[in-house]
C-alpha positions in Angstrom: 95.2 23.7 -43.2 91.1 24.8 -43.1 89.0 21.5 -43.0 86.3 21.6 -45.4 83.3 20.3 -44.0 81.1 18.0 -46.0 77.3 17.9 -45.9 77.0 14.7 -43.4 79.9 16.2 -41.0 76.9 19.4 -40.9 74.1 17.3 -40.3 75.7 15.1 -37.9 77.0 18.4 -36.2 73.5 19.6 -35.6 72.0 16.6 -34.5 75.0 16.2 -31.5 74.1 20.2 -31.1 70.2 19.5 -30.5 71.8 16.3 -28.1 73.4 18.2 -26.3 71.0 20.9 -25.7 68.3 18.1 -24.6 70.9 16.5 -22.6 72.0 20.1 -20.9 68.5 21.3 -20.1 67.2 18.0 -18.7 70.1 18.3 -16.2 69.4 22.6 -15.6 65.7 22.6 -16.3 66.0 26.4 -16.7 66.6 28.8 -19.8 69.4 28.2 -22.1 71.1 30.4 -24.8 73.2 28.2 -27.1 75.9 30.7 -29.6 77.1 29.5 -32.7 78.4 31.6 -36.1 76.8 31.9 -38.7 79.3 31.0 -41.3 78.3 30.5 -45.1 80.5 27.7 -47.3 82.5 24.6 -46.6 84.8 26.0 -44.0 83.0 26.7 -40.4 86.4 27.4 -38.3 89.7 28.9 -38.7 91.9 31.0 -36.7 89.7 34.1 -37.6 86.3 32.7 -37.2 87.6 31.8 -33.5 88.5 35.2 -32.9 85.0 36.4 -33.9 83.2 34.0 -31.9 85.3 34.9 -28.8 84.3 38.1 -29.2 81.1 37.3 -29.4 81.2 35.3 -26.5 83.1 38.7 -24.5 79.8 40.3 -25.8 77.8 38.6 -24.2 79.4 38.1 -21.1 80.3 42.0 -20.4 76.1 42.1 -20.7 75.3 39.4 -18.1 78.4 40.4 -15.9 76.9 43.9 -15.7 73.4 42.7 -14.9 74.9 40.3 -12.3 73.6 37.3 -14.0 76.2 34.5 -13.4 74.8 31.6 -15.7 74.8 28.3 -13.7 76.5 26.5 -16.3 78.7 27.2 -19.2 80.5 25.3 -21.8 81.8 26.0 -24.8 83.1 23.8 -27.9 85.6 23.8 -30.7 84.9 21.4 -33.6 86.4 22.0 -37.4 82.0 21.9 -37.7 81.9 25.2 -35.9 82.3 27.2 -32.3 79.6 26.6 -30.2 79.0 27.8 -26.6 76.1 27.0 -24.0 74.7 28.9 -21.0 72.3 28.0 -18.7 70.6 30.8 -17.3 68.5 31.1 -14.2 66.1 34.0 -15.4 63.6 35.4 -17.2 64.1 34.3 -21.3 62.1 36.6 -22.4 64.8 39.2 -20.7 67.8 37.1 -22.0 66.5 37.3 -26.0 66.5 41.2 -25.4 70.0 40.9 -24.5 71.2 38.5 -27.3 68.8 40.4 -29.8 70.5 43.7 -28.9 73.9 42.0 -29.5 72.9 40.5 -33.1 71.6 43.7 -34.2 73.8 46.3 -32.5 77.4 45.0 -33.2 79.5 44.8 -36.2 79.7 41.1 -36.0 76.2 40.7 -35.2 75.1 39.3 -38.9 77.6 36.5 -37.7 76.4 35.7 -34.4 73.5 33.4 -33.8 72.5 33.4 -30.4 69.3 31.1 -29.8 67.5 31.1 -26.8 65.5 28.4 -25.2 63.1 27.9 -23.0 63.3 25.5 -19.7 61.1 22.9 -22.2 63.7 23.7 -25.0 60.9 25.6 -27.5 63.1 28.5 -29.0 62.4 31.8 -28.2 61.4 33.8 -31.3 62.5 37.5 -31.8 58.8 38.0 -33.1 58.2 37.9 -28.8 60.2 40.8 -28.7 58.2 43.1 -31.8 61.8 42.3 -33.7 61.7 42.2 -37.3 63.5 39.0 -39.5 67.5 39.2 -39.4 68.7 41.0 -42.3 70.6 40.0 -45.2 74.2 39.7 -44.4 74.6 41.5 -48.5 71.9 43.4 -49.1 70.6 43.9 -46.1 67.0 42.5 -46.7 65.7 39.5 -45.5 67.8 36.7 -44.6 65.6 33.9 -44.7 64.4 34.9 -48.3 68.1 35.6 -50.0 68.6 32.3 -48.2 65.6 30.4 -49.9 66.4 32.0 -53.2 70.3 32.0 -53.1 70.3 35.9 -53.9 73.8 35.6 -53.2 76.6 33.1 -54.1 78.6 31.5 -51.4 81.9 33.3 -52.5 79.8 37.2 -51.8 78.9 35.9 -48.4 82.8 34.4 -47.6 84.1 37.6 -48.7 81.7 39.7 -46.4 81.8 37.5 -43.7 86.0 37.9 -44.3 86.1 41.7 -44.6 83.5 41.8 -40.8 85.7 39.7 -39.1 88.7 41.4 -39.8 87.6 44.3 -39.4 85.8 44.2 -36.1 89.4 42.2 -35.0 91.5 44.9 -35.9 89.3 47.7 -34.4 89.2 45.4 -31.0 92.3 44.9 -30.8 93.5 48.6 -31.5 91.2 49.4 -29.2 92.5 47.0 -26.0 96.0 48.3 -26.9 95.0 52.1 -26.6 93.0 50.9 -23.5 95.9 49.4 -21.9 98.4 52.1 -22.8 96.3 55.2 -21.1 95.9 52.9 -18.0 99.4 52.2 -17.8 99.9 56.5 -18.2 97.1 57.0 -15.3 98.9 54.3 -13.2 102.1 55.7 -13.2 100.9 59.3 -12.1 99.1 58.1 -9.5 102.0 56.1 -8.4 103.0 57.2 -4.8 105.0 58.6 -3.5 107.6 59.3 -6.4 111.0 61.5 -5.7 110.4 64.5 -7.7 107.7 63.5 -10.1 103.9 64.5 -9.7 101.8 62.0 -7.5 98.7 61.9 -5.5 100.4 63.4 -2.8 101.8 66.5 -4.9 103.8 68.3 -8.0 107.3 66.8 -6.9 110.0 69.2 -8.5 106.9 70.8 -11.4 105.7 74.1 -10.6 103.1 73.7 -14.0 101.8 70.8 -13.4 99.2 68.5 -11.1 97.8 65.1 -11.1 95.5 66.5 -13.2 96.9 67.6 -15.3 98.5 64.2 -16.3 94.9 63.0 -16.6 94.1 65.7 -19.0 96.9 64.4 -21.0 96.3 60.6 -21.0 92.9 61.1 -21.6 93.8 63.3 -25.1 96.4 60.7 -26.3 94.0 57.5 -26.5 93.2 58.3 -30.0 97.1 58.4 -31.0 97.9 55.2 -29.3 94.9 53.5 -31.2 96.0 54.9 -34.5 99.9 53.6 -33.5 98.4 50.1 -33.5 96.3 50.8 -36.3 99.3 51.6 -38.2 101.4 48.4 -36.9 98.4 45.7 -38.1 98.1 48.0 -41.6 102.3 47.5 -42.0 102.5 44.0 -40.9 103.4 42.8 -43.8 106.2 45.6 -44.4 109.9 45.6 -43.1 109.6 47.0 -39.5 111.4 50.1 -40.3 108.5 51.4 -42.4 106.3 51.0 -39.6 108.2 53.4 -37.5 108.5 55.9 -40.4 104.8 56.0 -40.3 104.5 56.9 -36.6 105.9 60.1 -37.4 102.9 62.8 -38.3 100.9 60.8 -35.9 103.7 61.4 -32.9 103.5 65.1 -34.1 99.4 65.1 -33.8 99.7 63.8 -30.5 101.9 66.2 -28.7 99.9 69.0 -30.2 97.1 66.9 -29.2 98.5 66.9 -25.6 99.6 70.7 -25.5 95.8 71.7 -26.3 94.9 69.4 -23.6 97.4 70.7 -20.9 97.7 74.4 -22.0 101.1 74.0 -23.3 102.3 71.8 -20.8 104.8 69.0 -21.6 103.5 66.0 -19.5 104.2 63.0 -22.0 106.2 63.9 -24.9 109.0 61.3 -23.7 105.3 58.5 -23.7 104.3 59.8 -26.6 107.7 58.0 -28.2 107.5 55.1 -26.5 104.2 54.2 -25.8 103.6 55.1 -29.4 106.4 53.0 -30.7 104.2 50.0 -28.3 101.7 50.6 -29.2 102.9 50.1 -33.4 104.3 46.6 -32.0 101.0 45.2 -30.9 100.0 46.1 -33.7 102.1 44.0 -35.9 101.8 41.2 -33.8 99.1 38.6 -32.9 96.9 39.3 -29.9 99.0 35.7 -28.7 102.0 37.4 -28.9 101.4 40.1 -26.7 101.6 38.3 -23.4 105.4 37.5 -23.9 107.1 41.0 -23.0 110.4 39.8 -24.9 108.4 39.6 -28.4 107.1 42.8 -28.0 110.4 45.0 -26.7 112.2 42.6 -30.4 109.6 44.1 -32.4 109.9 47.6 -30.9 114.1 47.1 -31.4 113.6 46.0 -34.8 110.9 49.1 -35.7 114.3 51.4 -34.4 116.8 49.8 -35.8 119.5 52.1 -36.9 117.5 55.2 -34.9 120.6 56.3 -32.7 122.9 56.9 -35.8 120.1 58.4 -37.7 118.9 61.2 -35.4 122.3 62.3 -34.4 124.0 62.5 -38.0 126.0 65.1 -39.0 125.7 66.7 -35.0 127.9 69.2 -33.7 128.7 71.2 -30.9 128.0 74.3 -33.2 124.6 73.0 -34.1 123.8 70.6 -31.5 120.4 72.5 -29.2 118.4 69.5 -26.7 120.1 68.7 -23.6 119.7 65.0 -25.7 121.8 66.1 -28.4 124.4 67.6 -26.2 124.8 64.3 -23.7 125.2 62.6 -26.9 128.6 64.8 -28.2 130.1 64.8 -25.4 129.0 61.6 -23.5 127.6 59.1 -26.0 124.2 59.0 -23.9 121.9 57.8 -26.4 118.2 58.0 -24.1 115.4 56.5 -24.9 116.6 56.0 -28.6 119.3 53.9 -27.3 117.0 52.1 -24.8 114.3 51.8 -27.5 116.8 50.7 -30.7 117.9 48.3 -28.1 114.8 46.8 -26.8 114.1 48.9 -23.7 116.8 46.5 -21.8 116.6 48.7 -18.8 112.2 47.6 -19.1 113.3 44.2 -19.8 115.6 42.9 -17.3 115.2 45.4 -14.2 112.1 47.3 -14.1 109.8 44.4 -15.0 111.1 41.9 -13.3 111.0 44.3 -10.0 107.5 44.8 -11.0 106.6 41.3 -11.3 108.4 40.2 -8.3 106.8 42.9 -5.8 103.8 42.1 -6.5 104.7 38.4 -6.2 105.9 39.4 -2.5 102.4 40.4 -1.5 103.3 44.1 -2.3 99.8 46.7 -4.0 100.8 46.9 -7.2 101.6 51.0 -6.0 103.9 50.2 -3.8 105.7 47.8 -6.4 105.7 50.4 -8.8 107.9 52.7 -6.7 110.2 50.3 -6.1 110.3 49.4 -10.2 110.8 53.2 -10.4 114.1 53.4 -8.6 115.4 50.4 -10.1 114.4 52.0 -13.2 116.6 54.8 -12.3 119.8 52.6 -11.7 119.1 50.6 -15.2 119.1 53.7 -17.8 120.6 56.9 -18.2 117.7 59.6 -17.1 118.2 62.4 -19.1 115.2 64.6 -17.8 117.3 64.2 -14.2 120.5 65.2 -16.1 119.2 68.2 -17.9 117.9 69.5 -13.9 121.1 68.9 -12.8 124.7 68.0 -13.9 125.8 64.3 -14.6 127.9 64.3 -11.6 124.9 64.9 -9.8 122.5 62.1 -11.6 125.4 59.9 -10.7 126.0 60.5 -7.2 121.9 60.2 -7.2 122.5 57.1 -9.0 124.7 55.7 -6.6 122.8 56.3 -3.3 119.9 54.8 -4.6 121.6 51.6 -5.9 123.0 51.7 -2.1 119.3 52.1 -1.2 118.2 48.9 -3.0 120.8 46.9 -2.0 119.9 46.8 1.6 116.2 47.3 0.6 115.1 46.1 -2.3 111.4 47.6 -1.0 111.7 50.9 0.9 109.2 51.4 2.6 106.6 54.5 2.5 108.4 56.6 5.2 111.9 56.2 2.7 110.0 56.9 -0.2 108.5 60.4 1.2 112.7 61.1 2.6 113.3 60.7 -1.2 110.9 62.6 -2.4 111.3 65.4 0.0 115.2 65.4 -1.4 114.3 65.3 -4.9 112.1 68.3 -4.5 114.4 70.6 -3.0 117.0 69.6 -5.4 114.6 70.5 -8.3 115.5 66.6 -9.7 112.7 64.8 -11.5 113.8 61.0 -12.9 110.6 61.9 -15.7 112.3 59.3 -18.2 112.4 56.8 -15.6 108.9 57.6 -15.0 108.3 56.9 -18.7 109.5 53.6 -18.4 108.0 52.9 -15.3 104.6 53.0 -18.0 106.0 50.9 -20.3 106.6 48.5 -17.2 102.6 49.0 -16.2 101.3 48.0 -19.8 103.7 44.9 -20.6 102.6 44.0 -16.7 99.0 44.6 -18.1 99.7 42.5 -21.6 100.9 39.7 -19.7 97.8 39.4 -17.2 94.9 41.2 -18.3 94.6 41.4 -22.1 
């Protein structure tokens, strides 16, 4: 439940804030800046107001990080009276208003963010220093101070505004991140090597049409679709998780037309373009706290495909039945990626992940755990790119040598890796869906520690 803050609990909050700012600078006689919201009517913090002040706070970091200033001390506070955050800051605070001023004014959430500067003596630094004019008018855009004095607007126009910025600016960040993270995991798992088969820094594997760059090209034309998947996934939240899916489709279609402009007609990530889509859509429908647990995110993904299998292969015959997918199906019930999807990407779940997660635990670069998560990958699901270049007698004798490869070494080791691929190549295999899951590995690896 929101705490409504009474007029006393704001006073008293401001005179521990100008406390604590003497207190701080006596101890660091140096400049300080000290971050609060500003937040019009009786509630100062909720879940959303938190998330707008971290981001403020990432803000402002990412600029100090880059310029290699390391405040000297930091500490930051979370009262129902409001967020605040304090930095002591060895350099000039002249320089560190530019840097808060440009933050304030050039960022959606900058109306909201109220980043005072002090000197070593604690006078405030005024943007009138910098040739700044007054802050504007969170409504109308003119002066603050004056709508202020005069109450130009009522408490409920300013909560509604303040609402509709923080939202906003959440959703686009966190779209954003998950884009972000699903491109790297696509660039990682290229440049994973060496791979049997599959383009690497080293070469094409078993793909004649095809380079490490060309994979680049690719990743780098699919960040818009994988922002709009978890734009669609925040926008259907509130909607069964089927309809979610449903939506995905014209964007799925954009993409791969996006990526065949990008590649000259090349199919490097059609099979990612499902599933990191479909990811993608999940963070979206849940909380940014949810997307470190892998297990919530591979239910929501299950859930979004419910029923998926059954409804793509309806009504298929041998007479009318054209994909090497739709063929495996008939005659061998191998469902692919919409079986491993409708079912929570169990081969992601409880073998490639945890191989992941446990190489790199060993000591291993996260490369060379990758490869290993790759073949694992390959004994967990049914690769139906490696079928279609071969037979199924042959993707399970493959199958079985490199389970008896594991088994004595759960890490081969570069020189066994380079045997495989050497194999793969003059076979013409490529374990591409493996591959695909391999990304799906690299992005719940990224969720879990980076985002």
């Amino acid at each position: 439940m929101e705490h409504h803050i009474t007029l006393t609990e704001m006073l008293n909050a401001r005179e521990c804030r100008a406390f604590r700012q003497q207190e701080l600078l006596a101890k660091y006689p140096m400049p300080m800046v000290c971050f609060t919201m500003n937040i019009a009517g009786p509630v100062k913090n909720n879940p959303l107001i938190r998330k707008g002040f971290d981001l403020g706070m990432k803000y402002l970091n990412e600029q100090l990080n880059a310029l290699k200033i390391l405040p000297v001390y930091f500490t930051k506070i979370d009262e129902p009276t409001g967020n605040e955050a304090y930095y002591l800051i060895d350099a000039d605070p002249l320089f560190i208003k530019e840097i808060t001023c440009m933050i304030e004014d050039g960022s959606e959430l900058g109306r909201l963010f109220d980043m005072d500067v002090l000197d070593s003596s604690g006078e405030k630094v005024e943007r009138s220093k910098l040739g700044l004019p007054p802050r504007p008018c969170l409504i109308c855009g003119g002066p603050a101070k004056d709508c202020a004095r005069s109450r130009t607007h009522t408490v409920e126009q300013l909560q509604a505004k303040t609402t509709q910025l923080l939202n906003d600016a959440v959703k686009k960040e966190d779209a954003s991140l998950a884009a972000r993270l699903a491109c790297r995991a696509l660039l990682y798992e290229v440049c994973t090597t060496p791979k049997p088969g599959l383009v690497d820094r080293n070469g094409n594997g078993s793909h004649k049409d095809m380079d490490i760059f060309t994979f680049m090209d690719s990743a780098s034309a699919l960040w818009p679709y994988f922002e709009t998947c978890a734009r669609i996934g925040r926008q259907t939240a509130g909607q069964p998780a089927g309809n979610t899916f449903r939506q995905l489709r014209f964007a799925g279609r954009s993409a791969e037309a996006a990526m065949f402009s990008a590649t000259r007609g090349i199919n490097t990530h059609k099979g990612a373009i499902f599933s990191m889509g479909i990811l993608c859509a999940a963070l979206g429908r849940l909380s940014r706290e949810e997307w470190t647990c892998p297990d919530k995110v591979l239910e929501e993904c299950a859930a979004m495909t419910k029923g998926l299998v059954d409804a793509d292969f309806a009504g298929l015959t041998e007479e009318n039945a054209v994909t090497m997918g739709q063929k495996l199906y008939l005659r061998h019930h191998i469902t692919g990626v919409r079986g491993q999807m409708e079912d929570g990407l169990p081969a992601v779940r409880d073998v490639g992940l945890p191989v992941l997660r446990e190489g790199i635990a060993h000591g291993l670069s996260i490369n060379d755990a990758g490869c290993s998560a790759l073949l694992a990958l390959m004994t967990a699901a049914a690769d139906t790119n490696l079928i279609a270049r071969s037979s199924l007698s042959v993707w399970q004798k493959t199958v079985d040598e490199i389970k008896n490869l594991l088994a004595g070494h759960p890490w081969p080791d570069r020189q066994t890796l380079c045997r495989l691929d050497q194999e793969f190549t003059e076979k013409n295999l490529s374990p591409g869906g493996s591959a695909d899951l391999l990304a799906v590995c690299y992005l719940l690896y990224f969720l879990e520690n980076d985002s």
